[in-house]
KEVORO-489765 format. One record per atom (N, C-alpha, C, O, CB): x, y, z. Coordinates in steps of 0.05 Angstrom, whole numbers, plus 5000, padded with zeros to 4 digits. Glycine has a CB too. Layout:
N
XYZ
...
END
This chain:
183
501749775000
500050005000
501850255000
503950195010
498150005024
501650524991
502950674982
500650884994
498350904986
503750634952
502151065021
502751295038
503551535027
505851535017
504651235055
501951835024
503552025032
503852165054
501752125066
503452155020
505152295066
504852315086
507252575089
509652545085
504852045099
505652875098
506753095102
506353235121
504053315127
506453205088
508253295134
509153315160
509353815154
511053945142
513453015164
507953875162
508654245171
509654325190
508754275213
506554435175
511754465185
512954495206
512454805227
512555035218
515554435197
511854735252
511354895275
512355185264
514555205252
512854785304
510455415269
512355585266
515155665283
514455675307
511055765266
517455705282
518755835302
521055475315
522655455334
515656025329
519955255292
521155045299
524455015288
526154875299
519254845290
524955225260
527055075248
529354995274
530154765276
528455285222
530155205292
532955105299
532654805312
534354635311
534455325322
530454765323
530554475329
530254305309
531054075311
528754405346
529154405289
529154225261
532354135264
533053935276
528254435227
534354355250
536454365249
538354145273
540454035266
536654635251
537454115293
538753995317
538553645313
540353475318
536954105349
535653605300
534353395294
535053305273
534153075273
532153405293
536553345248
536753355226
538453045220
537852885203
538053645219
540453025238
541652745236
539652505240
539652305225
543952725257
537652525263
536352385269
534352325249
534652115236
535752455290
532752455246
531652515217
532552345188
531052195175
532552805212
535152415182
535552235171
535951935172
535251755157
536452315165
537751905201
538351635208
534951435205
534651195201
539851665245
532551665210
529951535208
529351365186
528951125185
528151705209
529251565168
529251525136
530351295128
529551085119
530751735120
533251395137
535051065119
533550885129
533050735109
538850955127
532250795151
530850485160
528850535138
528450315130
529250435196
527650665126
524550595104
526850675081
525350605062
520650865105
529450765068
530750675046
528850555024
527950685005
532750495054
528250325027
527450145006
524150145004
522950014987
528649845011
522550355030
519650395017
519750664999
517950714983
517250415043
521550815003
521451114993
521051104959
522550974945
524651295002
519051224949
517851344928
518551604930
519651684909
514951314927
518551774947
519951994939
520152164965
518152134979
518652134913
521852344975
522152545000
523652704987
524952694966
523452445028
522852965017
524253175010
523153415028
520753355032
524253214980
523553585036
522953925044
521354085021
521954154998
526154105048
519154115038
517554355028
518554645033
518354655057
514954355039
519254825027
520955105028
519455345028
517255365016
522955145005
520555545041
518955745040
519455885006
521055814988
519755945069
518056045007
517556154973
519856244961
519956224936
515456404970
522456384976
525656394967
526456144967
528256104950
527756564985
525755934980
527055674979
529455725008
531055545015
528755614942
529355895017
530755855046
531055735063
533355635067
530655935058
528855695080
528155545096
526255325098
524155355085
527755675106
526455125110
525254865107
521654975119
521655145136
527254585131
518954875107
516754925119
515354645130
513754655149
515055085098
515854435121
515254195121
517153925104
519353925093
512654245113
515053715108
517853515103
514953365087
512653405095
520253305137
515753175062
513553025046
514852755046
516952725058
512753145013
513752575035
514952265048
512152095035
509852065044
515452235093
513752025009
511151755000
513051515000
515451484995
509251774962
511251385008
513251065015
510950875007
508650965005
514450985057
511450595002
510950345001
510450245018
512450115024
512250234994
508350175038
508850075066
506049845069
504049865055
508950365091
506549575098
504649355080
502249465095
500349305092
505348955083
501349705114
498349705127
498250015125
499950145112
498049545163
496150145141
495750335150
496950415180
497650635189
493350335147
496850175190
498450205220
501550205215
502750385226
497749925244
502250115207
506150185195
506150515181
508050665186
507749875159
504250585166
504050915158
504650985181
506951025188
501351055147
502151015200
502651115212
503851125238
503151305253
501451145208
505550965246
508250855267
510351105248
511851265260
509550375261
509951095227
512451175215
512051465210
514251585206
513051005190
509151665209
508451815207
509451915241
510952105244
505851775194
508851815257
508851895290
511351875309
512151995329
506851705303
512051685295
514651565308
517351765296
519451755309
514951205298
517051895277
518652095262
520152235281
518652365295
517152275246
523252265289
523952405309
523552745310
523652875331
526452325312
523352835291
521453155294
518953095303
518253185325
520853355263
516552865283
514552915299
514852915332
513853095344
512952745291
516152705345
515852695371
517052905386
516252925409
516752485380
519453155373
520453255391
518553565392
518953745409
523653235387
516353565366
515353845369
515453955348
513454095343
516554005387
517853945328
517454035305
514354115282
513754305268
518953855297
513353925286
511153865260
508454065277
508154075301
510053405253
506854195259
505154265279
502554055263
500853975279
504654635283
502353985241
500553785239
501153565210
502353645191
497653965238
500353335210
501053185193
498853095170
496752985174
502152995206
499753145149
496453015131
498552615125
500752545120
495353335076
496752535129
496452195121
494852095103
492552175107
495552035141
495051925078
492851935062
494751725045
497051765039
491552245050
493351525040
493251235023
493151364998
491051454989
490450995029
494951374987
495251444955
496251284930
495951044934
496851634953
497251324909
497251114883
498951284863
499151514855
493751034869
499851084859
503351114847
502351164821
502350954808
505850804849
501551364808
500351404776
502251354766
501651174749
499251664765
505551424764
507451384741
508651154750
510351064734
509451624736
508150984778
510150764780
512550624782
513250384783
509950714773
513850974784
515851034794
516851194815
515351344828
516451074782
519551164819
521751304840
522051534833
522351604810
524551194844
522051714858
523352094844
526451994835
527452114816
523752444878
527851814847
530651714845
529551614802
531451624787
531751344878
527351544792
527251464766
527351754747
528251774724
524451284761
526451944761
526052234747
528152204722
530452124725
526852524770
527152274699
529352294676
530152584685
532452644677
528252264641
528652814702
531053084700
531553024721
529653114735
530453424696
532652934733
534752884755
533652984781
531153004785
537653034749
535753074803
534553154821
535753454833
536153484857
534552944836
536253704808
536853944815
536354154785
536554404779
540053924827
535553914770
534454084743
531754274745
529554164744
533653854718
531854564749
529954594749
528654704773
530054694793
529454424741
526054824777
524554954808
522954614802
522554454784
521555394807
522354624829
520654384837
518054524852
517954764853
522454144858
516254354863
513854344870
511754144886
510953934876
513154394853
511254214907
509554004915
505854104910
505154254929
510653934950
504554084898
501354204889
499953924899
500253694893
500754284847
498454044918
496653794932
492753964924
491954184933
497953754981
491453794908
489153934906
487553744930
487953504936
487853944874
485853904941
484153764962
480753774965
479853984956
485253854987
479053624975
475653714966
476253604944
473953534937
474154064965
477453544929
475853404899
473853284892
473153084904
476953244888
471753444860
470053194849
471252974844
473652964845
468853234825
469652724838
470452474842
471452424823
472952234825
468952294849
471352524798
472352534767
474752724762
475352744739
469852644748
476052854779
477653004776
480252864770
480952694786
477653154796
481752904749
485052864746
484452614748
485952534766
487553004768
482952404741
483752044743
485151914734
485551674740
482551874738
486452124710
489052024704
491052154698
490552384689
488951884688
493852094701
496152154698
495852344673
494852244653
497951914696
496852684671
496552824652
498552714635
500752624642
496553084658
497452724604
499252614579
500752804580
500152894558
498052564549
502953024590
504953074588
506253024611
505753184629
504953264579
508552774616
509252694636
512252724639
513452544650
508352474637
513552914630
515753064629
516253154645
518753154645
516153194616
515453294665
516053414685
514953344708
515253484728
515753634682
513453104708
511953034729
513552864747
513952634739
509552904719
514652944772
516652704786
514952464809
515952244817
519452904806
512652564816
510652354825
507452514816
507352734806
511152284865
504852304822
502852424810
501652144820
502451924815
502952534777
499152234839
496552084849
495052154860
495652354873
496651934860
492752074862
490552094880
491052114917
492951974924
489051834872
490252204931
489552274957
487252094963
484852174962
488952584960
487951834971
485451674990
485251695010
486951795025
485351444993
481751565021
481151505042
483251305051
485251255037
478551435042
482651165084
483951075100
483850765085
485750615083
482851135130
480850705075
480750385065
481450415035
481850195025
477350215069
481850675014
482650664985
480550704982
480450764958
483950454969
478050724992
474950654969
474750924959
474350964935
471450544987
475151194981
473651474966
477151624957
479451574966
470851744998
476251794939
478851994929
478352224944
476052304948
479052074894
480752354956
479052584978
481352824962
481253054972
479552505025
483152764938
484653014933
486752804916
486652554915
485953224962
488653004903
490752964892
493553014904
493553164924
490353074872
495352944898
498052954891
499852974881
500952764874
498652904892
501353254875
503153224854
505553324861
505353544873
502153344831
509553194856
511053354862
511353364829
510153214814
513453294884
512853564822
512553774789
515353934792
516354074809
509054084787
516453834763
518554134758
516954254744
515054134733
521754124742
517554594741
515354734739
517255014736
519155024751
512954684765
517055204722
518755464721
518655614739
520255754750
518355624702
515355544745
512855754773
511155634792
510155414786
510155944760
510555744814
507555544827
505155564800
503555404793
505555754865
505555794790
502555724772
502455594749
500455524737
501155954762
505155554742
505255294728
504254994733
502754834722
507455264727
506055024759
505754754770
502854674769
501954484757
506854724800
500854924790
499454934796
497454774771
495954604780
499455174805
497454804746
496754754715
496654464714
495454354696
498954884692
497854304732
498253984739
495853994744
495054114724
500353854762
493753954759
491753934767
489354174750
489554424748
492253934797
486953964740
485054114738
483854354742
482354354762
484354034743
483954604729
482754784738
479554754761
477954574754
482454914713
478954874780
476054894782
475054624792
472754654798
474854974754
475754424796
475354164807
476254084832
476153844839
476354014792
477354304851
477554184870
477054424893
476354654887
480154034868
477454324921
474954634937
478654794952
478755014963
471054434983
480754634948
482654814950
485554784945
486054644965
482454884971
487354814936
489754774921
491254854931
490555084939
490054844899
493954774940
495554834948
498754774933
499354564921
494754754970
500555014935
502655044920
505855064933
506855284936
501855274907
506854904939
510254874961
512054844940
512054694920
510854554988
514055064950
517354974938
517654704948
516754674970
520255164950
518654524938
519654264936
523154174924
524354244904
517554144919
524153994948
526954004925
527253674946
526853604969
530554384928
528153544924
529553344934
531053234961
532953364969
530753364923
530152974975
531452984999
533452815000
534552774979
529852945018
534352685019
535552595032
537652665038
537752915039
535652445027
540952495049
542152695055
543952835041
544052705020
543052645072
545853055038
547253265030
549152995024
549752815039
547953555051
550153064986
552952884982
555353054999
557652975000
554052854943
END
């Protein structure tokens, strides 16, 4: 089953972000081999970290969320709230598969949410810039409650152009860049 799962961070949290940051990763490397794709959501210069995104492979809803909670920022205070949501691998690949690599380019995380049930059901036919792309499920997979998209993109309102105009009750637009740790 296939998790996204995004973590916002507290206002006024980075320096403990920063303190946490080894730990953080040492987390990560244990899910290594569920990761579909991670990374930092950024403020609009790309400065500062705002949140953390994390789609993984994982076999229940209770391992999501162990792994959603158990996160050493979540526990120390960092996060002020987490979205969780059973989602679907539209391209079927790794951000590690991305043909533009992982610094070509502004990135993006565009999450539409409230969606009609017909909205975006499938992977847009230009898939060039698309580095993940799925649906936002309920807890059992049955209802679609939003989308998912990370996007290279020139602009947010580019990106934003990933998802349906007018189809969904609210859209949201994050700098995004590649995670794990610093070569």
């Amino acid at each position: 089953m296939e998790f996204f799962c995004y973590h916002r961070d507290r206002p006024g949290s980075l320096p403990l972000r920063h303190e946490l940051l080894e730990d953080h990763w040492a987390y990560m490397d244990g899910y290594a081999k569920e990761m579909i794709a991670r990374g930092p959501t950024l403020t609009d210069d790309g400065s500062e970290p705002t949140g953390s995104v994390h789609i993984l492979d994982l076999p229940d809803p209770a391992a999501a969320r162990a792994f959603a909670f158990d996160e050493p920022g979540y526990q120390a205070g960092v996060y002020q709230d987490v979205m969780l949501r059973r989602w679907h691998n539209g391209l079927g690949r790794t951000m590690w598969e991305f043909a533009g690599g992982d610094s070509e380019g502004d990135r993006y995380l565009v999450l539409g949410l409230g969606m009609e049930q017909d909205a975006d059901l499938d992977v847009p036919p230009d898939r060039e810039d698309l580095i993940a792309f799925g649906p936002l499920l309920s807890d059992d997979g049955s209802v679609r409650l939003g989308a998912a998209a990370l996007v290279r993109a020139p602009d947010p309102g580019t990106a934003r152009a990933v998802l349906t105009a007018g189809r969904y009750a609210a859209v949201e637009v994050h700098r995004w860049q590649f995670g794990g740790r610093s070569s």
